[in-house]
C-alpha positions in Angstrom: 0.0 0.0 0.0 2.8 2.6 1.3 4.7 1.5 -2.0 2.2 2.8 -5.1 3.3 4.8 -7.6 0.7 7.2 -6.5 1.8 7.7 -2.7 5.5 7.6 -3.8 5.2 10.5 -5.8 2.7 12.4 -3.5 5.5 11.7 -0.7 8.4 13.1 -2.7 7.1 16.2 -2.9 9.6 16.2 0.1 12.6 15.4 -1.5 14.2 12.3 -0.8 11.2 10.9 1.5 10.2 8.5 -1.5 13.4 7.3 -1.6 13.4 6.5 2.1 10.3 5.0 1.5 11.4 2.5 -1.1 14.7 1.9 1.4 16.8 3.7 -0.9 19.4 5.4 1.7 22.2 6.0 -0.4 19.7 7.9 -3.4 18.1 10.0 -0.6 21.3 11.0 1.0 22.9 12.1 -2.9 19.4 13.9 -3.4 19.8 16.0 0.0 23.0 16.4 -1.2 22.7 18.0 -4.5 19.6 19.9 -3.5 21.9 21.3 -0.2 25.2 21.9 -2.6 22.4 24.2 -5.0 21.2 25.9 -2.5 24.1 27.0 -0.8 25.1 28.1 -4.6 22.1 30.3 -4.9 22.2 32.3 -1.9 26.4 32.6 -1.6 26.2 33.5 -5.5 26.0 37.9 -5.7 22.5 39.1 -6.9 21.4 38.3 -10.4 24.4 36.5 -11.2 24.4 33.5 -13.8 25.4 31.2 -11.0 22.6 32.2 -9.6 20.2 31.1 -11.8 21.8 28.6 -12.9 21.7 26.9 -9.7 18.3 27.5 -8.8 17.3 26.0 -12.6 19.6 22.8 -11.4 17.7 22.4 -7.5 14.4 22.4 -9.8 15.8 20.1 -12.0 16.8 17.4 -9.3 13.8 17.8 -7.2 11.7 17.1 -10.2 14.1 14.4 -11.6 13.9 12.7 -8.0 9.9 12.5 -8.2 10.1 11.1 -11.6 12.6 8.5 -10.4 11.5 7.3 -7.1 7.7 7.2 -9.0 9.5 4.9 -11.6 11.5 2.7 -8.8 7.8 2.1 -7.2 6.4 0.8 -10.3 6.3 -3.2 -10.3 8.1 -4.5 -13.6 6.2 -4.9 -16.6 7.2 -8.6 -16.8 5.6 -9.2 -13.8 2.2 -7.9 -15.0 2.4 -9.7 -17.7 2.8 -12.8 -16.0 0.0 -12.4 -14.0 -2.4 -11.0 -16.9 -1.7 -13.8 -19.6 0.3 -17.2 -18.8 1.9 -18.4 -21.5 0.5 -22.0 -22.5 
């Protein structure tokens, strides 16, 4: 139940908290990483800088990009729908 795509994605709306969920540590700990390492970018960059933006388009990008992925880890394999939906004879 706690493992659907559905709640998996709904959960990492707090980033890295679907990848605790899946027991994922190590992808949780390098997505609080890169999303700390940005934000420390943005606000030690100087004011309208490209560094900036540039690192607030990248914290976007992994926080996204870490939804996507835990959504996809959560998803059962297709071979093992299959199996379930049609035996082979």
């Amino acid at each position: 139940m706690f493992q659907s795509p559905l709640v998996i994605g709904l959960i990492s709306l707090f980033p890295g908290l679907g990848y605790l969920l899946l027991k994922k540590w190590r992808k949780a700990i390098i997505t609080w990483g890169l999303l700390l390492l940005f934000v420390t970018l943005f606000f030690l960059s100087p004011v309208e800088s490209p560094f900036q933006k540039i690192s607030a388009q990248l914290f976007f990008m992994v926080w996204i990009g870490q939804i996507i992925f835990s959504v996809n880890l959560a998803r059962p394999p297709k071979e093992a729908l299959d199996a379930h939906i049609s035996p082979e004879i």
